[in-house]
C-alpha positions in Angstrom: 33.5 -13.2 38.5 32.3 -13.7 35.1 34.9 -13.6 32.1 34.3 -12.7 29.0 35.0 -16.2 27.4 32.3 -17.3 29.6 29.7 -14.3 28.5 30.9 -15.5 24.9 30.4 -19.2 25.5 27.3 -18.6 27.5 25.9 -16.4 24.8 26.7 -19.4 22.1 25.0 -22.1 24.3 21.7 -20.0 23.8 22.3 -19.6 19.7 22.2 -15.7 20.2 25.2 -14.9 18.1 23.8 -15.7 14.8 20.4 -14.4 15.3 21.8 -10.6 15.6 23.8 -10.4 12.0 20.7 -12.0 10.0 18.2 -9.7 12.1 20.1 -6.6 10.6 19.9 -7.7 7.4 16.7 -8.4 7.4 15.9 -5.2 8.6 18.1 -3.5 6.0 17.0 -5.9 2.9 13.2 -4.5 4.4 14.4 -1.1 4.3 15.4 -1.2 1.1 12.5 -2.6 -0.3 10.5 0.3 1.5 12.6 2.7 -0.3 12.1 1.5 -3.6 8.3 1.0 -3.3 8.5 4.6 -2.5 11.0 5.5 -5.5 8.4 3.3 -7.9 5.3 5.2 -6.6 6.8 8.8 -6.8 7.9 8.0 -10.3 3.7 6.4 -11.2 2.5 9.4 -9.6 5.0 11.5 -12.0 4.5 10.4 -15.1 -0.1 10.5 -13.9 0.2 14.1 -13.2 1.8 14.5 -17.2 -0.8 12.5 -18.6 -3.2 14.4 -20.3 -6.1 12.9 -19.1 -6.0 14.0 -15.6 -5.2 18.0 -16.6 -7.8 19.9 -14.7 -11.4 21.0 -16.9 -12.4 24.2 -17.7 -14.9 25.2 -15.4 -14.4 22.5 -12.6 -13.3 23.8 -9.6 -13.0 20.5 -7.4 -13.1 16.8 -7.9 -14.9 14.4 -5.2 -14.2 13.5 -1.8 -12.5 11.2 -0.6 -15.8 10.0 1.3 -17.7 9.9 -2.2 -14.9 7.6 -3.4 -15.3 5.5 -0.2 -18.9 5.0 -1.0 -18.5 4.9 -4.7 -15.9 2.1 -4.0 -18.2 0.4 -1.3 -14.8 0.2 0.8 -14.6 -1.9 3.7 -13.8 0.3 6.6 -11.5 -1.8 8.7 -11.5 -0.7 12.6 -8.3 -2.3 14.3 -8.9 -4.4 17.5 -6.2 -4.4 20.4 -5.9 -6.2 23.1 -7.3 -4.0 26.4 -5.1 -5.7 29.7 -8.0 -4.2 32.2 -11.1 -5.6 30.7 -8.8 -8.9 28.9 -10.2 -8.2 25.9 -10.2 -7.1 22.8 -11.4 -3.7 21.8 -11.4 -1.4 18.9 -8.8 0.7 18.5 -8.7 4.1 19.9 -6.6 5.0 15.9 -8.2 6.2 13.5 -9.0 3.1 10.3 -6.5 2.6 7.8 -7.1 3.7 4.3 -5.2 1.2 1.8 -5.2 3.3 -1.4 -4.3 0.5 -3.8 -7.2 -1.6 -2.6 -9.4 1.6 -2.8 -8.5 2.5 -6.5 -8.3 -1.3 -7.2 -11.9 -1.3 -6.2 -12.7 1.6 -8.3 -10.9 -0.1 -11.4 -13.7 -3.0 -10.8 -16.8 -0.7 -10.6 -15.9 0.8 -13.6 -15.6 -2.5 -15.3 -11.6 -3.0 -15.8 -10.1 -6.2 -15.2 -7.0 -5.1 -13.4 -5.7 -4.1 -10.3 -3.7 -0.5 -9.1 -0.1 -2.6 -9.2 -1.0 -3.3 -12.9 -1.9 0.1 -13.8 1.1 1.4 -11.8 3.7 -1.2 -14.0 1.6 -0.5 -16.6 2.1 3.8 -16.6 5.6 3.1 -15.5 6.4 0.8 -19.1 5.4 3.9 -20.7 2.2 3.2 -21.1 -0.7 5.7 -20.3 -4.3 5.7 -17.9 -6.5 6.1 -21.4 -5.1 2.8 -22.9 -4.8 0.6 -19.6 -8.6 1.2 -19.2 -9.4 0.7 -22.8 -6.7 -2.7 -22.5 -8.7 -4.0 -19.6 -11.8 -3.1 -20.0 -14.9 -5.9 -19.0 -17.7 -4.8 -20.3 -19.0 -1.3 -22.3 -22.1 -1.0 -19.7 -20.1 -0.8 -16.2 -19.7 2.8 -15.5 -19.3 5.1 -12.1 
């Protein structure tokens, strides 16, 4: 029969204890930085929707898709590969793609000729700034345009 000063002993000869403690931290520490990427994006998104800019014209019912902005962006549609254990290989993924907005807009920032990417716009908003004068304050040249 196995004691449990044995288990314990057993357990430190394969350098488990340790490994547990600084796993849950990590996972918390990661946790917490999840939660305040959120907390940062919900407050750029805020303060975009009271920027004057973006208030809706008279007349215009919709904006564009987010296909057109795909295109517009030239995105790089990204199809995830798994491993498939019958045919031992890899395959595309039955999921659909991944859209990563920040690349997306960051590309759309380029087209239309700003030196900049979405986090700096985001910081930028966030500092108090606004959309009108990031573009104007990163602006590349006066002929790129959409």
């Amino acid at each position: 029969m196995v004691t449990n000063q044995q288990s314990l002993r057993r357990v430190n000869d394969y350098g488990v204890v340790g490994e547990q403690p600084d796993q849950i931290a990590d996972d918390l520490h990661e946790l917490v930085q999840q939660k305040q990427r959120a907390l940062k994006a919900k407050a750029f998104f805020k303060k975009l929707a009271d920027d004057p800019m973006f208030a809706p014209e008279p007349g215009r019912t919709a904006g564009r898709s987010l296909t057109e902005w795909l295109l517009m962006a030239q995105y790089p549609m990204k199809q995830e590969m798994v491993f498939d254990y019958e045919q031992q290989r890899y395959v595309p993924s039955e999921a659909r793609p991944r859209i990563d907005l920040a690349e997306l807009l960051t590309l759309l920032l380029r087209k239309k000729g700003i030196n900049g990417t979405f986090e700096d716009m985001m910081d930028h908003v966030l500092e108090g700034g606004s959309f009108q004068q990031f573009l104007s304050e990163n602006r590349l040249s006066k002929r790129a345009s959409m």
